[in-house]
GUVO-880971 format. One record per residue (C-alpha): residue in one letter; x, y, z. Coordinates in pm, 1 decimal. Example, Ala and Ser with C-alpha at 12.3 -4.5 7.8 and 13.67 -1.06 7.14 Angstrom:
REM residues 2
  res        px        py        pz
    A    1230.0    -450.0     780.0
    S    1367.0    -106.0     714.0
//
This chain:
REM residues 317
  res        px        py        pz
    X    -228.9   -1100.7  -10860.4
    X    -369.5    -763.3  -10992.1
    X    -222.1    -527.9  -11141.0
    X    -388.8    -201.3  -11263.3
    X    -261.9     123.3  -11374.2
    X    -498.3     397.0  -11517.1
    X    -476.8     826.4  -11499.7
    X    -126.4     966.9  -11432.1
    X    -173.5    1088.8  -11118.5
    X      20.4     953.7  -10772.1
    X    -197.2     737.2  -10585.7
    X    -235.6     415.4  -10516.9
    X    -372.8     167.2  -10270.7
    X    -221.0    -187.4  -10149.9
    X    -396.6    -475.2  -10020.1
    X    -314.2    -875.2   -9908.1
    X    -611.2   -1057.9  -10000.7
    X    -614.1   -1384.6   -9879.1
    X    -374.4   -1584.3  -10134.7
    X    -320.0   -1320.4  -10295.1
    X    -218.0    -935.4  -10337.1
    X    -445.0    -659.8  -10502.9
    X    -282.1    -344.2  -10626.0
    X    -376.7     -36.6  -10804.1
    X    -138.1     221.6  -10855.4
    X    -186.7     589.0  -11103.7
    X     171.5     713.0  -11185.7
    X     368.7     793.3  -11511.4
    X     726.1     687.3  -11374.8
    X     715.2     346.9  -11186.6
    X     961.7      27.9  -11229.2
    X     777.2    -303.5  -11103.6
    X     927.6    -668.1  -11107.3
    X     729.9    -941.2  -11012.9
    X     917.3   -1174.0  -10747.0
    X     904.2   -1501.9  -10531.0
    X     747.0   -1354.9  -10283.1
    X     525.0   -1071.6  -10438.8
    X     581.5    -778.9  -10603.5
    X     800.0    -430.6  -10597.3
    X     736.9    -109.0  -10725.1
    X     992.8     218.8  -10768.1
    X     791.8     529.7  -10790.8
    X    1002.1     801.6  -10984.3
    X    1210.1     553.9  -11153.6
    X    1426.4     617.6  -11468.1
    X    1344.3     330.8  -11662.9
    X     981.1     222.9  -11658.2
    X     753.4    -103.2  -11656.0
    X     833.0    -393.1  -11538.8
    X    1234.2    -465.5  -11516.9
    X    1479.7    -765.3  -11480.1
    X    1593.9    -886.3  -11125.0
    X    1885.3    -629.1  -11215.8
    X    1661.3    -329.9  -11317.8
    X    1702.3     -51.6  -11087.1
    X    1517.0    -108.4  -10783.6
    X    1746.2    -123.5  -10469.2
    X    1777.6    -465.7  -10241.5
    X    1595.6    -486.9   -9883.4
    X    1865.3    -442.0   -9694.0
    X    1862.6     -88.4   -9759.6
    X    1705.6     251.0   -9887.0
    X    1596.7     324.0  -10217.8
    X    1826.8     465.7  -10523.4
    X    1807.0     852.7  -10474.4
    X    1527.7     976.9  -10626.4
    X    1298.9     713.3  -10572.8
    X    1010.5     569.2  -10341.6
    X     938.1     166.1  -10322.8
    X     677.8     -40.8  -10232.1
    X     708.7    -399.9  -10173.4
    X     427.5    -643.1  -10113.8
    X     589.5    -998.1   -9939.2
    X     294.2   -1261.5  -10001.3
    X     489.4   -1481.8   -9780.9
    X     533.4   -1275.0   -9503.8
    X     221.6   -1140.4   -9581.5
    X     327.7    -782.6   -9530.3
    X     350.3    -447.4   -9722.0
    X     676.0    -214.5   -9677.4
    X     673.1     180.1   -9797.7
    X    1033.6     329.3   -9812.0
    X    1241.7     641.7   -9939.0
    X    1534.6     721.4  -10033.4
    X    1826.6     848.2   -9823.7
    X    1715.8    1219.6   -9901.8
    X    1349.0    1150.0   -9947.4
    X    1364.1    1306.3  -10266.5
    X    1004.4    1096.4  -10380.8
    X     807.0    1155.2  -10131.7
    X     564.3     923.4   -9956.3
    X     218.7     961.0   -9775.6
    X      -0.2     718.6   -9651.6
    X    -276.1     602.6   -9453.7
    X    -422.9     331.9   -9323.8
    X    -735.6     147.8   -9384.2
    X    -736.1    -199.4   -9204.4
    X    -525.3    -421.5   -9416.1
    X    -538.7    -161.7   -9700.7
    X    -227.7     101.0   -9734.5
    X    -308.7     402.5   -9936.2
    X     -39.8     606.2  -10036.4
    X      68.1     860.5  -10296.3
    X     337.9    1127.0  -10342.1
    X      68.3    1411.7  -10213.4
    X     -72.8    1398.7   -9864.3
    X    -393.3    1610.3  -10059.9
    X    -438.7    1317.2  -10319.8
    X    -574.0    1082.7  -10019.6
    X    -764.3    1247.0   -9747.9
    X   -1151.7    1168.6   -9735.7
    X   -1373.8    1444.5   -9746.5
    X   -1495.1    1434.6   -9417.0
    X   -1089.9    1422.3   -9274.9
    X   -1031.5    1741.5   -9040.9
    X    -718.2    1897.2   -8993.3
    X    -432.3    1793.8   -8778.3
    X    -438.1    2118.7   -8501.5
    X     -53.3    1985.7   -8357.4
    X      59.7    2008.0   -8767.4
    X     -93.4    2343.0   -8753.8
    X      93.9    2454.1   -8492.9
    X     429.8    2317.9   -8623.2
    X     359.6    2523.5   -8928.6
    X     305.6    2820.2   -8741.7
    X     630.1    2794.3   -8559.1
    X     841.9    2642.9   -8809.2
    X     698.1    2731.3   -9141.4
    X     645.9    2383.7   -9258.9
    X     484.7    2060.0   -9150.0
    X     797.1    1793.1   -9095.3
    X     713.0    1406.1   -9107.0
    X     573.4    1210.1   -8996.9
    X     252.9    1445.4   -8945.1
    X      95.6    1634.9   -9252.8
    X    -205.0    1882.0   -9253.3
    X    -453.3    1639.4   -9274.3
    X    -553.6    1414.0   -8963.3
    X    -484.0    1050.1   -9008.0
    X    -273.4    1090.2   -9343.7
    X     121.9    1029.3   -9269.0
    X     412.8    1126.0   -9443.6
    X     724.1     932.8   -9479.4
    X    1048.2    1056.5   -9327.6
    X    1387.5    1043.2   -9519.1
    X    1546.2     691.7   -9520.8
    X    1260.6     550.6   -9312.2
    X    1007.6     244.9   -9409.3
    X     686.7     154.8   -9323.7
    X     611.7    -203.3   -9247.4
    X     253.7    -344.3   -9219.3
    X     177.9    -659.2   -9147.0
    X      -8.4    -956.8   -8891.6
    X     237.3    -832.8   -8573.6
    X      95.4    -455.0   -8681.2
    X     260.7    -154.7   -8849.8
    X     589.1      36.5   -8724.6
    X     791.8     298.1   -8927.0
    X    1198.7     240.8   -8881.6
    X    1509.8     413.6   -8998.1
    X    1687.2     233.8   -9301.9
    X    1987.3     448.9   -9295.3
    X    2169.4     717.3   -9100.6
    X    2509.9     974.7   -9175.6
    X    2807.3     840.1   -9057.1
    X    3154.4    1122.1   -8989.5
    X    3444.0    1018.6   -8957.3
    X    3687.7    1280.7   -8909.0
    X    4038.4    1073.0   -8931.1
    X    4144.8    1080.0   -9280.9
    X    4535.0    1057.1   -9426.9
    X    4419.8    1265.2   -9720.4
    X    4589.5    1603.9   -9778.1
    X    4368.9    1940.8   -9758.9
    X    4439.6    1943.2  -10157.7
    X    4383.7    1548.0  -10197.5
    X    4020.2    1607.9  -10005.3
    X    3944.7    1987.9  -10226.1
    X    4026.7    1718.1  -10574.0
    X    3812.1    1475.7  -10465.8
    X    3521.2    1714.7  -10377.2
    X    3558.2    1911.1  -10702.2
    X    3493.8    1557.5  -10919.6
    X    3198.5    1443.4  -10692.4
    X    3053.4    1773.4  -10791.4
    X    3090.4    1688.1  -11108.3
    X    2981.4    1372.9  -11149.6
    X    2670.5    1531.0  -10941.1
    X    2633.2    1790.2  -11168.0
    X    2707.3    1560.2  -11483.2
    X    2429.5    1259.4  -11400.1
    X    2179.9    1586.6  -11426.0
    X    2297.6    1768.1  -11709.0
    X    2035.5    1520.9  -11905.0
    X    1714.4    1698.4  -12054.3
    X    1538.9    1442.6  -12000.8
    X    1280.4    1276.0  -12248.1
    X    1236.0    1601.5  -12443.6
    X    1595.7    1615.1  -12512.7
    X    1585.3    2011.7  -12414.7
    X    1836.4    2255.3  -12264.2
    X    1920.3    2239.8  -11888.8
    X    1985.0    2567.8  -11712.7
    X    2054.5    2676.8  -11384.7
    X    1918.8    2906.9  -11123.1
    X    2161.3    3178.3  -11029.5
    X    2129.6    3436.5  -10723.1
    X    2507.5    3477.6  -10721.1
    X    2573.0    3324.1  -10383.6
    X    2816.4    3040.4  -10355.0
    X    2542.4    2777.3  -10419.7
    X    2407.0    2887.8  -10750.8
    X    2719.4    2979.2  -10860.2
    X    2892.9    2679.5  -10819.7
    X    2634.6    2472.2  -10969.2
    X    2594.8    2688.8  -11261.4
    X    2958.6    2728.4  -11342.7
    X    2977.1    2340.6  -11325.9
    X    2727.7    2289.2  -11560.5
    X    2931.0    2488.9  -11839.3
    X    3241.0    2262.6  -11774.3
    X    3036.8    1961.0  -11759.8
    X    2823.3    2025.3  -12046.6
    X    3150.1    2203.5  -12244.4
    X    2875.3    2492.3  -12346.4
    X    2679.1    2794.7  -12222.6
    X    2437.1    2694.4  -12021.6
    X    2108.6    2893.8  -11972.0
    X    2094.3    3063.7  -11623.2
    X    1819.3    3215.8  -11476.7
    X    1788.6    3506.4  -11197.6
    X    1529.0    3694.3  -11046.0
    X    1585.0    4107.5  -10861.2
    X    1332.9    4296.2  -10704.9
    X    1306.8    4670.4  -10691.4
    X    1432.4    4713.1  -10295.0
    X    1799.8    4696.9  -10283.6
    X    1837.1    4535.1  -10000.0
    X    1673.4    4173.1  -10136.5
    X    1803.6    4243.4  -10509.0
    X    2091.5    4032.4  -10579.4
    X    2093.9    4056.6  -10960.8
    X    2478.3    4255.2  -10983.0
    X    2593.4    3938.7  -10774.1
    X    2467.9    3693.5  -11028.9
    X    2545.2    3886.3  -11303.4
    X    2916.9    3848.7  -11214.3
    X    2893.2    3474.6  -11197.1
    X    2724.9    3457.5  -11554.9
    X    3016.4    3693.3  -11707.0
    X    3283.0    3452.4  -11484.6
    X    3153.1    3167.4  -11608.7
    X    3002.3    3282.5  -11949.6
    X    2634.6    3187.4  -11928.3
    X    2340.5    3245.2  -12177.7
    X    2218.2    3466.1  -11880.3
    X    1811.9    3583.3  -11864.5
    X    1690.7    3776.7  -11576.0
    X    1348.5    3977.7  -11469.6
    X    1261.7    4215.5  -11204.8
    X     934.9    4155.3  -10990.1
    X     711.1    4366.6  -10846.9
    X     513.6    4335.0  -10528.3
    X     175.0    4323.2  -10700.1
    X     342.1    4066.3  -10986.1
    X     462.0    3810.3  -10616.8
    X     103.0    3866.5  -10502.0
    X     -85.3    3703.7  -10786.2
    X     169.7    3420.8  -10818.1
    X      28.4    3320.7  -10442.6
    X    -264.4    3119.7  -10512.1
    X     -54.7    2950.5  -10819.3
    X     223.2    2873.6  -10563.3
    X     -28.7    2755.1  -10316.6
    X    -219.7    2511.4  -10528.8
    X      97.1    2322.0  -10640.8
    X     237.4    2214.4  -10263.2
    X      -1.7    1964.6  -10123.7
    X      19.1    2125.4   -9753.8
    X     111.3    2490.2   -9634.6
    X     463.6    2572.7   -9650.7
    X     608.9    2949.0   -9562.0
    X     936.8    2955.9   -9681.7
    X     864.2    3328.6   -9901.5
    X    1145.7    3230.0  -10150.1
    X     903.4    2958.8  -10333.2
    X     750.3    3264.4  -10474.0
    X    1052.9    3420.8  -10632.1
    X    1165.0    3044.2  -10714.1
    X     799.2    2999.5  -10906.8
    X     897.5    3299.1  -11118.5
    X    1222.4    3212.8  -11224.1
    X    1073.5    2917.7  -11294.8
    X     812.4    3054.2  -11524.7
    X    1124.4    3233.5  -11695.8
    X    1323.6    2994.2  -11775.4
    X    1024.2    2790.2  -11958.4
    X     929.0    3111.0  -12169.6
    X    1328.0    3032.2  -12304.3
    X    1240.4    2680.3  -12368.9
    X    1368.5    2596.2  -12061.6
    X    1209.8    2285.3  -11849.1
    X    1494.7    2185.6  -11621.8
    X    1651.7    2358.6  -11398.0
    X    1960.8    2306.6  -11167.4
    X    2026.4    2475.5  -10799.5
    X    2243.5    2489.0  -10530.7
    X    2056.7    2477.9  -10176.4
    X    2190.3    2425.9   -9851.6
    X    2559.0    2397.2   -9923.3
    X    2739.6    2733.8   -9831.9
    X    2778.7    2687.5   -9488.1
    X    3029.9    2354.0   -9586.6
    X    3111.8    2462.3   -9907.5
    X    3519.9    2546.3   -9954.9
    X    3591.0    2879.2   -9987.2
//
């Protein structure tokens, strides 16, 4: 067995060679144990280099830890397995080349130069304003769905479902027993990424106001048991400018708040920069205004930021 690792990039290729397994693999956060059968590899991981049989990759049975992407390599099955985690927070592209999987966490890292363009992908863009799995922009290069795996090996290659939601509405729990029990898994959310990370710096929060940001933000202070660093960006029409909204949740919750105002000709240079960091199109216009606050935060020492997306429509009022 092989084993290489070279430039930190995310890209990698897989391949069952008679006895044995060659892999090479670029990446700065990956967990790898070597097993009976082969070998297995978290991309994204925590903790990195090779681990115990109780380091944190996940067992077969199921998906990934959130936040990470595995490949597994069975020399006795002869067979190589791509999989994500139950909100395909790492993501995974691949393609195929005979036995050989390549895959990274950019569909642009792997096309060859003579790949054309996948015209169905462009029309899904078109219509929806993103490309969703398991097609990407570039003919022949796939990208892995949430909680799916791929499996390749001698009976062929098939992509299944590891994991799906489960509701179940019956529940003896009172209204304020369920609103307690919310209110600490937020926490404990908001808590496990309240770290800075290897740099040890300040987290901070995006805040627009709404009841996402908010939330999240004024979380962080009682998690974190100081003012955290929140971020917000206006704009000069009054109908998009939400600054007096946030403004209230940083005095509610007594943030270190920071906020700029952007002009049209300021969102129209930050295009190409946008552009060049996703790996495919993607139209949703608020990655512009998200790019800036970004850009914010880091001129305040700021590399981590927290937000809120998706949750007012079940959030309790």
């Amino acid at each position: 067995m092989r084993l290489q690792r070279s430039a930190p990039s995310e890209l990698g290729i897989a391949t069952v060679e008679g006895p044995g397994v060659h892999l090479a693999f670029n990446t700065t956060r990956a967990a790898w144990r070597l097993t009976a059968h082969g070998i297995e590899l978290a991309l994204g991981a925590s903790t990195t280099g090779e681990v115990a049989n109780d380091g944190p990759l996940s067992d077969e049975s199921g998906p990934p830890h959130s936040g990470t992407s595995h490949l597994r390599i069975d020399l006795a099955e002869r067979s190589i397995s791509l999989s994500t985690c139950r909100f395909g927070v790492r993501p995974i592209c691949f393609r195929l080349e005979g036995s050989a999987v390549v895959f990274s966490d950019r569909a642009d890292a792997m096309p060859p130069d003579d790949t054309e363009l996948d015209l169905q992908a462009l029309y899904h863009y078109v219509y929806f304003h993103v490309i969703p799995a398991p097609r990407t922009i570039f003919a022949g290069v796939h990208r892995l769905d949430a909680a799916h795996r791929l499996l390749v090996g001698p009976e062929g290659t098939k992509v299944a479902r590891t994991w799906s939601p489960t509701f179940e509405t019956a529940s003896r729990t009172s209204l304020a027993e369920q609103k307690s029990r919310f209110k600490d898994i937020l926490a404990r959310s908001v808590g496990n990424c309240a770290d800075g990370g290897a740099d040890g710096g300040a987290v901070g929060a995006f805040l627009s106001g709404g009841t996402d940001s908010s939330t999240v933000a004024g979380m962080l202070r009682q998690v974190t048991k100081q003012r955290p660093p929140t971020f917000s960006i206006g704009f000069e029409d009054e109908s998009y400018d939400e600054i007096r909204y946030a403004r209230i949740a940083a005095r509610h919750f007594g943030t270190d708040h920071h906020e700029h105002y952007v002009t049209p000709d300021h969102l129209v240079e930050k295009i190409p920069l946008v552009a060049a960091y996703y790996d495919q199109p993607f139209g949703n216009s608020s990655a512009l205004p998200a790019f800036c606050c970004a850009e914010l935060a880091r001129a305040h020492g700021v590399r981590k930021l927290l937000a809120g997306d998706g949750g007012s429509p079940r959030a309790p009022r």
